[in-house]
PQR file of N, CA, C, O and H, with PARSE charges and radii, in Angstrom:
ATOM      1  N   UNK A   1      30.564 163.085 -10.909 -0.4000 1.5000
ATOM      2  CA  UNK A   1      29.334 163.823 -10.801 -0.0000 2.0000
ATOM      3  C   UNK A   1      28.388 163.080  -9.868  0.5500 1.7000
ATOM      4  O   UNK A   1      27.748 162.082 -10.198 -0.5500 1.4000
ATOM      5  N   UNK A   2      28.363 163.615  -8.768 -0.4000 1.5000
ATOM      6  CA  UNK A   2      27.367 162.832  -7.701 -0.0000 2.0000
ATOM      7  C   UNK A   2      26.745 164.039  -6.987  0.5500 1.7000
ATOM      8  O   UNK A   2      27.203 165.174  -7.116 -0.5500 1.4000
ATOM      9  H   UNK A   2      28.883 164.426  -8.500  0.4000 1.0000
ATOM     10  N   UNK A   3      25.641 163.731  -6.200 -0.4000 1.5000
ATOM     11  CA  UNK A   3      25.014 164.429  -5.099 -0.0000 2.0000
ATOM     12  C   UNK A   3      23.802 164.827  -5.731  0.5500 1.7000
ATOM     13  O   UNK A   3      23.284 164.084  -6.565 -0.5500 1.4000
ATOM     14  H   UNK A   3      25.269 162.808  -6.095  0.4000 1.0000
ATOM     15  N   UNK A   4      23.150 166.236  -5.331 -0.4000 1.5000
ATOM     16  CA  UNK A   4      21.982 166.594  -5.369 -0.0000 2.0000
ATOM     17  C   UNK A   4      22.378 168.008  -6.786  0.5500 1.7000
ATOM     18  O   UNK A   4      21.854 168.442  -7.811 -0.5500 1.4000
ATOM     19  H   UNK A   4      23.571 166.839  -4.654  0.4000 1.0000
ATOM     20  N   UNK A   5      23.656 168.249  -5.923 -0.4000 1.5000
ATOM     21  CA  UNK A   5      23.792 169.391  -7.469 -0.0000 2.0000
ATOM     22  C   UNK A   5      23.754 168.876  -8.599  0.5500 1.7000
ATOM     23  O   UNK A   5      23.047 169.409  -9.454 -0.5500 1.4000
ATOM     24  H   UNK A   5      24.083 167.896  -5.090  0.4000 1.0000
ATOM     25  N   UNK A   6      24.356 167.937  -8.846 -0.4000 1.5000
ATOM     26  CA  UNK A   6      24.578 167.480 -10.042 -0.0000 2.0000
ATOM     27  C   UNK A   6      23.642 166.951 -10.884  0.5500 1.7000
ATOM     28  O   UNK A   6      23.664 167.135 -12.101 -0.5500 1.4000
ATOM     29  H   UNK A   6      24.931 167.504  -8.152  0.4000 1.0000
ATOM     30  N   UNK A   7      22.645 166.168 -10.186 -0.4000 1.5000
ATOM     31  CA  UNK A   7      21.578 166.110 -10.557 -0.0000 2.0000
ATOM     32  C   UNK A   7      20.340 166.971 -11.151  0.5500 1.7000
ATOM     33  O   UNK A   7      19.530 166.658 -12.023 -0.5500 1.4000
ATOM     34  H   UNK A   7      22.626 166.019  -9.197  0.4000 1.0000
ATOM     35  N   UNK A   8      20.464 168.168 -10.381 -0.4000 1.5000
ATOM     36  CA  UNK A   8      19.962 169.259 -10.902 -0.0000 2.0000
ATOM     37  C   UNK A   8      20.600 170.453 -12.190  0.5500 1.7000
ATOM     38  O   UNK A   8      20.139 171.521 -12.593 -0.5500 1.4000
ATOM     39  H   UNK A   8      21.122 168.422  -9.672  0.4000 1.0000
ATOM     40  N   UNK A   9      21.471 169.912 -12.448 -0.4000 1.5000
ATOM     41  CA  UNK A   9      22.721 170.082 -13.555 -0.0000 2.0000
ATOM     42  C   UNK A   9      21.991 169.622 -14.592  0.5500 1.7000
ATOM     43  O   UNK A   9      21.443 170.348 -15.422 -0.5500 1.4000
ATOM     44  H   UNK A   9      21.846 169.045 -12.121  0.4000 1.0000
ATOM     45  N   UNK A  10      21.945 167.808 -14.568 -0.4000 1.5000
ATOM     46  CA  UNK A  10      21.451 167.153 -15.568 -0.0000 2.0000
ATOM     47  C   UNK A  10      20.581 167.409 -15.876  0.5500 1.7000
ATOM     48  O   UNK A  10      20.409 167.354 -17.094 -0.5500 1.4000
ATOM     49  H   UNK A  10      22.389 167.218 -13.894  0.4000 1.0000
ATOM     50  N   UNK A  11      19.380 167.883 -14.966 -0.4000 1.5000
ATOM     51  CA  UNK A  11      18.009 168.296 -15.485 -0.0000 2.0000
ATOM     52  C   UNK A  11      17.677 169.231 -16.196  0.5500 1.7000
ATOM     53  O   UNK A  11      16.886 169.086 -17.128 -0.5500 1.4000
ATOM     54  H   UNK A  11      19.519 167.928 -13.977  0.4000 1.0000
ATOM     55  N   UNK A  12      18.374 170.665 -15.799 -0.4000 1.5000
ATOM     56  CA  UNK A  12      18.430 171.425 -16.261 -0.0000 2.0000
ATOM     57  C   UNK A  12      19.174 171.732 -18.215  0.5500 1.7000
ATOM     58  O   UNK A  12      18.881 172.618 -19.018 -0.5500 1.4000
ATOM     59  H   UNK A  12      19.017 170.782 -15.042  0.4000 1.0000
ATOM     60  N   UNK A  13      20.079 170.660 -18.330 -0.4000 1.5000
ATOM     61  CA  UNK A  13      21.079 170.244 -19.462 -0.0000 2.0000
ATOM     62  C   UNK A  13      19.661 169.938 -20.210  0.5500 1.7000
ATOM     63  O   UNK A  13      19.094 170.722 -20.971 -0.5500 1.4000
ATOM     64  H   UNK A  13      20.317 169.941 -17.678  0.4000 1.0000
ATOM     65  N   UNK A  14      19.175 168.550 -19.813 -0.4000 1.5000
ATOM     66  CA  UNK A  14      18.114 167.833 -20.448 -0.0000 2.0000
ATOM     67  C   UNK A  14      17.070 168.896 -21.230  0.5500 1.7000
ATOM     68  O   UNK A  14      16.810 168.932 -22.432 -0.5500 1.4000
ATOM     69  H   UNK A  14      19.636 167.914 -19.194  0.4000 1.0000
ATOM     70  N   UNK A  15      16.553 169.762 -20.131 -0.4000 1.5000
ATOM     71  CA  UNK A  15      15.514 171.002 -20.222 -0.0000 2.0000
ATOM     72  C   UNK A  15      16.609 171.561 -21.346  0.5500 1.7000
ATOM     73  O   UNK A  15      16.479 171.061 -22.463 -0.5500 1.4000
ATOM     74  H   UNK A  15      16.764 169.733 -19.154  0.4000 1.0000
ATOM     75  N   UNK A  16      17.085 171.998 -21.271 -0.4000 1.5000
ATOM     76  CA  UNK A  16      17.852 172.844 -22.478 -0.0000 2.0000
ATOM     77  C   UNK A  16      17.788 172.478 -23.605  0.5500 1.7000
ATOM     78  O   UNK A  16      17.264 173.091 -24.536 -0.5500 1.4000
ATOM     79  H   UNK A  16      17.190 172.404 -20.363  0.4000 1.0000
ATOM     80  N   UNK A  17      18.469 171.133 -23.648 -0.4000 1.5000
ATOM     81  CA  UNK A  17      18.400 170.429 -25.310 -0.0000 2.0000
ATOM     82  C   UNK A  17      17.158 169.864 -25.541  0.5500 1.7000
ATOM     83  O   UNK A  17      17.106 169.162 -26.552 -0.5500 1.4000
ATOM     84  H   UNK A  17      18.894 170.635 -22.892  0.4000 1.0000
ATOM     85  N   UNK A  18      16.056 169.978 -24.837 -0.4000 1.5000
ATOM     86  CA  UNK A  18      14.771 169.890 -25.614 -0.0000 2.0000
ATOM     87  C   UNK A  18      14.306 171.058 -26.124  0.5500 1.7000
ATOM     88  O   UNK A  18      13.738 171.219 -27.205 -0.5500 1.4000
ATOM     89  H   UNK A  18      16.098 170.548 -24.016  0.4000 1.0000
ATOM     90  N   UNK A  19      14.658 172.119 -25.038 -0.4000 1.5000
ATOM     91  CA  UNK A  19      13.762 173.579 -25.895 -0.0000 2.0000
ATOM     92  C   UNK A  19      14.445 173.735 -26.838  0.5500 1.7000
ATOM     93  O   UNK A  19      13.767 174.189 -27.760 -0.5500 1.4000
ATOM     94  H   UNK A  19      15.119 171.989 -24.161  0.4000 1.0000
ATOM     95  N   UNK A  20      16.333 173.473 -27.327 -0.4000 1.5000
ATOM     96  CA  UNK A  20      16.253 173.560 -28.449 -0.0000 2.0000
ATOM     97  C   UNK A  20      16.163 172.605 -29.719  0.5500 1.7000
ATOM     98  O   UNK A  20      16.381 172.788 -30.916 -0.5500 1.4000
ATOM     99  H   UNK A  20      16.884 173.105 -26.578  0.4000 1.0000
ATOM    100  N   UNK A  21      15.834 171.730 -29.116 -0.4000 1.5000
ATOM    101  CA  UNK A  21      14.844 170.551 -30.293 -0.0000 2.0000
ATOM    102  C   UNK A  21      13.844 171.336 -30.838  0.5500 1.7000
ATOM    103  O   UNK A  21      13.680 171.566 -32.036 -0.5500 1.4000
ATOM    104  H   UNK A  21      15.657 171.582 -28.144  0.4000 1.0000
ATOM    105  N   UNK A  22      13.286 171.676 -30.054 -0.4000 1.5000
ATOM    106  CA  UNK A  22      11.534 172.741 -29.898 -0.0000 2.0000
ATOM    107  C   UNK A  22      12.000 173.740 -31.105  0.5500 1.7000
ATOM    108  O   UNK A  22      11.318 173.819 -32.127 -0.5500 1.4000
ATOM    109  H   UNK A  22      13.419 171.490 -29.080  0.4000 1.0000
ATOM    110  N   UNK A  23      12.826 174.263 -30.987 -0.4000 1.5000
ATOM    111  CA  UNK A  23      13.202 175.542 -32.178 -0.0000 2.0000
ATOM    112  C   UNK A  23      13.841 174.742 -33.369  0.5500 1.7000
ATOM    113  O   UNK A  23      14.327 175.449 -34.252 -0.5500 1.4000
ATOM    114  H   UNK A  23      13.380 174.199 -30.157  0.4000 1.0000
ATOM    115  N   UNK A  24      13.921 173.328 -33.543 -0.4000 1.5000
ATOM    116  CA  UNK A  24      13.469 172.776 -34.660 -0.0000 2.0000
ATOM    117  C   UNK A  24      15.947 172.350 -34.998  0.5500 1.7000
ATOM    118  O   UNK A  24      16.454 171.892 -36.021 -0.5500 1.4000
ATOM    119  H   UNK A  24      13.526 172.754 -32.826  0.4000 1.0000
ATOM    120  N   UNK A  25      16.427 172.625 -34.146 -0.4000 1.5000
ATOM    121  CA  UNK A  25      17.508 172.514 -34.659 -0.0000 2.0000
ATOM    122  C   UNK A  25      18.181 170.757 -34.493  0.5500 1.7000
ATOM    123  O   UNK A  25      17.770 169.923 -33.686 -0.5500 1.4000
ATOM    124  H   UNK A  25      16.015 172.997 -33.314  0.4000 1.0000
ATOM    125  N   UNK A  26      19.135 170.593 -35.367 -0.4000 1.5000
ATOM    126  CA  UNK A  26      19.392 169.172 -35.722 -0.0000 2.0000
ATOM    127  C   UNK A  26      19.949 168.589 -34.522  0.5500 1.7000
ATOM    128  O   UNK A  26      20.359 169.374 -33.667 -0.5500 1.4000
ATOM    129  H   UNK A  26      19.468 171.271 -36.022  0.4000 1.0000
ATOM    130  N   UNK A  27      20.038 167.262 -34.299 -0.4000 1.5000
ATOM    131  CA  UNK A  27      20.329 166.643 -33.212 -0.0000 2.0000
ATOM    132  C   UNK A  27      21.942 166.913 -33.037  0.5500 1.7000
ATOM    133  O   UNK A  27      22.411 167.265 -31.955 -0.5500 1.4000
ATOM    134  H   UNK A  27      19.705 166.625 -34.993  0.4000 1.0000
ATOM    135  N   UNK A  28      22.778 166.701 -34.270 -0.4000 1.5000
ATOM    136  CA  UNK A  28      24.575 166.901 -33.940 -0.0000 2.0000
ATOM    137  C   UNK A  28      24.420 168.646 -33.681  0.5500 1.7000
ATOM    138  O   UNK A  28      25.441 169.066 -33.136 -0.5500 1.4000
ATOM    139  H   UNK A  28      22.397 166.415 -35.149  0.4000 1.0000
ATOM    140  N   UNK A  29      23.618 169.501 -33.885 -0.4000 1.5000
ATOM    141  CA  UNK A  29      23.891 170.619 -33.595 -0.0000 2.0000
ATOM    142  C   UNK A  29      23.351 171.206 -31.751  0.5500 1.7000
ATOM    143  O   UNK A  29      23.816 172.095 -31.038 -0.5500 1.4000
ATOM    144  H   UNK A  29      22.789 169.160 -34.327  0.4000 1.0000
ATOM    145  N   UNK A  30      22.277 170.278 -31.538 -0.4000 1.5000
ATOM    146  CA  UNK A  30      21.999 170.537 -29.734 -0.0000 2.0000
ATOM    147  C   UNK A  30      23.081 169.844 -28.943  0.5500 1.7000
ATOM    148  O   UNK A  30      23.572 170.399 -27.960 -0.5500 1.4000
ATOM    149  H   UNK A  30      21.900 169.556 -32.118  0.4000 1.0000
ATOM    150  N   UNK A  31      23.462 168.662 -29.335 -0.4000 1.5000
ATOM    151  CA  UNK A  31      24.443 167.969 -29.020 -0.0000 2.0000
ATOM    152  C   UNK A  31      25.821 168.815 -29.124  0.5500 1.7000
ATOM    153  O   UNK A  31      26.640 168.730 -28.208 -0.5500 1.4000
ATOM    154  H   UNK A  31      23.064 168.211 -30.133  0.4000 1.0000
ATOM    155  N   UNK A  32      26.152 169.928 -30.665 -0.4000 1.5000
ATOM    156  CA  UNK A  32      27.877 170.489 -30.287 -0.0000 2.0000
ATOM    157  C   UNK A  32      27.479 172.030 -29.324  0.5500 1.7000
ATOM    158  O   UNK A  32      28.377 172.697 -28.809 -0.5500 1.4000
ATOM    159  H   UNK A  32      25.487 169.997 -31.409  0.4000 1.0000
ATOM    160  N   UNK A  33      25.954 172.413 -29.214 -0.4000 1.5000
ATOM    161  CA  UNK A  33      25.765 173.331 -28.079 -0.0000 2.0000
ATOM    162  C   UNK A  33      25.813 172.869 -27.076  0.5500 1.7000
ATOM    163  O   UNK A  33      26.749 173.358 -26.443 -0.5500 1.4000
ATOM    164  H   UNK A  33      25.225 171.871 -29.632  0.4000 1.0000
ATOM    165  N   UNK A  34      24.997 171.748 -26.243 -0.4000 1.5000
ATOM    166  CA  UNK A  34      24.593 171.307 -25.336 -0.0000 2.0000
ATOM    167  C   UNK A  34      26.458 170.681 -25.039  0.5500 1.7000
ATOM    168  O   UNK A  34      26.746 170.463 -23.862 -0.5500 1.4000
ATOM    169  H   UNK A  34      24.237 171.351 -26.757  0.4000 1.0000
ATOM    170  N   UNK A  35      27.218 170.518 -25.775 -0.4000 1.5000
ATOM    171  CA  UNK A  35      28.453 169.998 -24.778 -0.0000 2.0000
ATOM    172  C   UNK A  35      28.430 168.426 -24.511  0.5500 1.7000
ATOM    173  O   UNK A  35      29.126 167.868 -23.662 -0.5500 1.4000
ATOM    174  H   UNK A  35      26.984 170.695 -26.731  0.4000 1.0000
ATOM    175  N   UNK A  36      27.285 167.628 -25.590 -0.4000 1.5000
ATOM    176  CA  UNK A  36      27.294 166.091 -25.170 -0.0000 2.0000
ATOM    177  C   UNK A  36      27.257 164.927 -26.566  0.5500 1.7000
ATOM    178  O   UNK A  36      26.619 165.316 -27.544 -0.5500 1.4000
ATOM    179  H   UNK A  36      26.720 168.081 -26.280  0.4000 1.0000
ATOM    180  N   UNK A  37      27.704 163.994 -26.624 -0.4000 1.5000
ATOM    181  CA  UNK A  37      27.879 163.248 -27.461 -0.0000 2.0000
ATOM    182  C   UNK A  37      26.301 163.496 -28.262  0.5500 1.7000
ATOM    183  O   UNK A  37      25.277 163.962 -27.762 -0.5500 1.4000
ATOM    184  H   UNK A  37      28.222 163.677 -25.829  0.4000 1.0000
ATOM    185  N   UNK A  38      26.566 162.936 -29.856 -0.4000 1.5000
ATOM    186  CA  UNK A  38      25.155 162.562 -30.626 -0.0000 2.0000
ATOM    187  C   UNK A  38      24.439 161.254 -30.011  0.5500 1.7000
ATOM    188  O   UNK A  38      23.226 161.089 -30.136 -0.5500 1.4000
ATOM    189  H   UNK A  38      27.398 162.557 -30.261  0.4000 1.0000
ATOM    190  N   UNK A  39      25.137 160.482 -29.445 -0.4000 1.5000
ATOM    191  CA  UNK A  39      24.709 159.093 -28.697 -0.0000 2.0000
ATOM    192  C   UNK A  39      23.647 159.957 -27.365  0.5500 1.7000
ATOM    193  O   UNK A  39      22.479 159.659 -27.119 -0.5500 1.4000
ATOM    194  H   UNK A  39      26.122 160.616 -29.343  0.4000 1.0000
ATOM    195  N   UNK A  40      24.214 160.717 -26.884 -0.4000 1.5000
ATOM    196  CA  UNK A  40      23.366 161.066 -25.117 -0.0000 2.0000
ATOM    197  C   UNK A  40      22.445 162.109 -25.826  0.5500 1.7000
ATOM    198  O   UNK A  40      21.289 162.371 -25.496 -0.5500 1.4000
ATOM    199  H   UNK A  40      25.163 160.959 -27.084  0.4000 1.0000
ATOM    200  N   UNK A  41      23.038 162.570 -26.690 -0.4000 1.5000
ATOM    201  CA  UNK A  41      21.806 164.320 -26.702 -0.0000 2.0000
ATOM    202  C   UNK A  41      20.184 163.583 -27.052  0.5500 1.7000
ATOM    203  O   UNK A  41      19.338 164.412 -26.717 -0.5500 1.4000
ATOM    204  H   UNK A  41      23.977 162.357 -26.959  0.4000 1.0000
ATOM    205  N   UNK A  42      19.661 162.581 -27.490 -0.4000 1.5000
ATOM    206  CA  UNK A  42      18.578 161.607 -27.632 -0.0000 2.0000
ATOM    207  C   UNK A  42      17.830 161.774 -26.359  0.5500 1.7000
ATOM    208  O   UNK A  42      16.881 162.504 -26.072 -0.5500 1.4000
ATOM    209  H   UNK A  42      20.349 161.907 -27.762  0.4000 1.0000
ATOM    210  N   UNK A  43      18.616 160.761 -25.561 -0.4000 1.5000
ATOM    211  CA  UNK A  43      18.047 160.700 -23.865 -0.0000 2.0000
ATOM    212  C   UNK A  43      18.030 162.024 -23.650  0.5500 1.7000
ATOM    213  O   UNK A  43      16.951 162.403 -23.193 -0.5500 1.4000
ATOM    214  H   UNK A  43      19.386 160.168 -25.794  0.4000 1.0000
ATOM    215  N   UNK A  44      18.890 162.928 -23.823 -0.4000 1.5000
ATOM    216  CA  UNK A  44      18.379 163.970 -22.892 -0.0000 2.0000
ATOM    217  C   UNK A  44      17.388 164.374 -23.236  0.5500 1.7000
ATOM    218  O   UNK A  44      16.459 164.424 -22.429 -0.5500 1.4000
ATOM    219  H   UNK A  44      19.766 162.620 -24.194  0.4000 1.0000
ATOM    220  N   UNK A  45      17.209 164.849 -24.680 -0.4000 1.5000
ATOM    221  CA  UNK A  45      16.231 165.304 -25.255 -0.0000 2.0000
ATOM    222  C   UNK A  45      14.910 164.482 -24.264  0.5500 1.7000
ATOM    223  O   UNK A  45      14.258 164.938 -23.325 -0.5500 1.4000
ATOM    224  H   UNK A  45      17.963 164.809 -25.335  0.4000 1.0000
ATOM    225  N   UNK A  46      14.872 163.446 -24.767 -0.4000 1.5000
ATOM    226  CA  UNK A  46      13.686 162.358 -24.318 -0.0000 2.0000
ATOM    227  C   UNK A  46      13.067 163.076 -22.463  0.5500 1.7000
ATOM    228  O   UNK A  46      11.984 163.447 -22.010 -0.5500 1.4000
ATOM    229  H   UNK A  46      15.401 163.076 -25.530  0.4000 1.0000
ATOM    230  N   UNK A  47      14.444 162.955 -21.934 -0.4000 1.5000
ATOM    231  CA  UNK A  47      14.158 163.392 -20.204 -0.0000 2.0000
ATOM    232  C   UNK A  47      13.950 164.871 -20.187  0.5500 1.7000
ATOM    233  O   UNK A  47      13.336 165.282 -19.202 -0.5500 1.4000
ATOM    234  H   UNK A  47      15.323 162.654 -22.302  0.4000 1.0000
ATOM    235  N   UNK A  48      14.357 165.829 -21.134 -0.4000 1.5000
ATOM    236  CA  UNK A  48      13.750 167.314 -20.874 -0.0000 2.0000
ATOM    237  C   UNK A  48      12.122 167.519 -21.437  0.5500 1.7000
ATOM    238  O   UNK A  48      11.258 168.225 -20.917 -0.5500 1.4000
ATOM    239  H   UNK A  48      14.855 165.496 -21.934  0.4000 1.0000
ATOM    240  N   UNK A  49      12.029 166.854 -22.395 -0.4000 1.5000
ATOM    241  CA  UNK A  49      10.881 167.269 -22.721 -0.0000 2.0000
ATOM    242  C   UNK A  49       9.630 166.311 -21.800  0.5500 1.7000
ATOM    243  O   UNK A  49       8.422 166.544 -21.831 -0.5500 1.4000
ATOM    244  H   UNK A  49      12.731 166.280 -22.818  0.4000 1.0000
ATOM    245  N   UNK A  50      10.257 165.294 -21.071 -0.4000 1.5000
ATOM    246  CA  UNK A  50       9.497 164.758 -19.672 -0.0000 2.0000
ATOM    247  C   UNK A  50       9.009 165.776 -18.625  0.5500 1.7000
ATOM    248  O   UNK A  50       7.893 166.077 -18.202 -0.5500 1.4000
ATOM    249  H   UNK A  50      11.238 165.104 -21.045  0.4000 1.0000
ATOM    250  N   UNK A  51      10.248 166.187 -18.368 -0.4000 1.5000
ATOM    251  CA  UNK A  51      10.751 167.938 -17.597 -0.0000 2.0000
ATOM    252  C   UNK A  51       9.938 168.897 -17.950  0.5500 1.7000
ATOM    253  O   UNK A  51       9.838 169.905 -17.250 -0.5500 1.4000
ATOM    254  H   UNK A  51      11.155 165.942 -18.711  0.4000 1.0000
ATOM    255  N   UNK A  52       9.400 168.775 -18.816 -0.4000 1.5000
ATOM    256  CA  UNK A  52       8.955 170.547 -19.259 -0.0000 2.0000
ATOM    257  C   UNK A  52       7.289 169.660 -19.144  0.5500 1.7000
ATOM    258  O   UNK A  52       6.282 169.960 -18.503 -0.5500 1.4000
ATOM    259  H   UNK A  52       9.481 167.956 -19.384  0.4000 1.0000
ATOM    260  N   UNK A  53       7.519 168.733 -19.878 -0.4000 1.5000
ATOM    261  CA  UNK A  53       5.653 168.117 -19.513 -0.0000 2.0000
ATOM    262  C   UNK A  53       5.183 168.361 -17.704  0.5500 1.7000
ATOM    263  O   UNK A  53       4.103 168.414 -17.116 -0.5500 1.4000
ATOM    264  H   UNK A  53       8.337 168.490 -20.399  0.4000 1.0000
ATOM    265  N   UNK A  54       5.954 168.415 -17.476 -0.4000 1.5000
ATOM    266  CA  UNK A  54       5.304 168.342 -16.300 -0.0000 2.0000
ATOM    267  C   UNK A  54       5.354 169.426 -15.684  0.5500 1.7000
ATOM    268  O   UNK A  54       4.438 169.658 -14.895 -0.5500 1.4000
ATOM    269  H   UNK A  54       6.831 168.372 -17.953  0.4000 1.0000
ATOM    270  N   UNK A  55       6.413 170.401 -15.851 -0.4000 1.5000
ATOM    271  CA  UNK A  55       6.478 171.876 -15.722 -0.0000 2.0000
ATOM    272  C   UNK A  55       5.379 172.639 -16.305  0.5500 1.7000
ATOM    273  O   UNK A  55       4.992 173.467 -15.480 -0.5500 1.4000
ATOM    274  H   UNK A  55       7.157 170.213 -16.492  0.4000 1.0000
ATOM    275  N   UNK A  56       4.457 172.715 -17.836 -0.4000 1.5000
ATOM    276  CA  UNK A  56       3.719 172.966 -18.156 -0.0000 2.0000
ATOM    277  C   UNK A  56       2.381 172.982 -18.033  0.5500 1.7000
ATOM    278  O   UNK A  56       1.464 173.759 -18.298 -0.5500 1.4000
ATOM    279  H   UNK A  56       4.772 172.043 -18.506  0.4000 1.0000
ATOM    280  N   UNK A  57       2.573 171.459 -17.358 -0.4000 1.5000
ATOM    281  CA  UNK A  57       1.109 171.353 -16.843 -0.0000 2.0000
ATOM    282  C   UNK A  57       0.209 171.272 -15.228  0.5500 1.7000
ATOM    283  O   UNK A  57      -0.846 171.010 -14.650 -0.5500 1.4000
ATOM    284  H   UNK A  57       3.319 170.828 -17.143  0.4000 1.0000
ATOM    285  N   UNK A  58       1.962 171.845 -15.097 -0.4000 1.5000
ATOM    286  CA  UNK A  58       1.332 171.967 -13.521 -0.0000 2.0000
ATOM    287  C   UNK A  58       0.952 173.533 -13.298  0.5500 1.7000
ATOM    288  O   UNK A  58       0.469 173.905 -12.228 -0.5500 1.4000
ATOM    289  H   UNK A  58       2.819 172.057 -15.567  0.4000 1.0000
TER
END
């Protein structure tokens, strides 16, 4: 996974498993949607809802 797509992959992943943090669902369950270990779905969480802060308030 390299380049510019991919990156925008991750972001978009990240953005995902925070909005559904946001709807209140458990971490092993964004993690067996989202397609990523209980270890990574954390960080992502952490980097989407970075993502959306700044989407929101711009």
């Amino acid at each position: 996974m390299s380049g510019h797509g991919a990156h925008l992959r991750g972001q978009h992943l990240a953005k995902r498993c925070a909005k559904l943090r946001r709807e209140g669902l458990p971490l092993s369950e964004v993690a067996r949607i989202a397609g990523v270990t209980k270890e990574q779905v954390s960080a992502k969480i952490l980097l989407g809802e970075r993502l959306l802060s700044l989407v929101e308030s711009a």
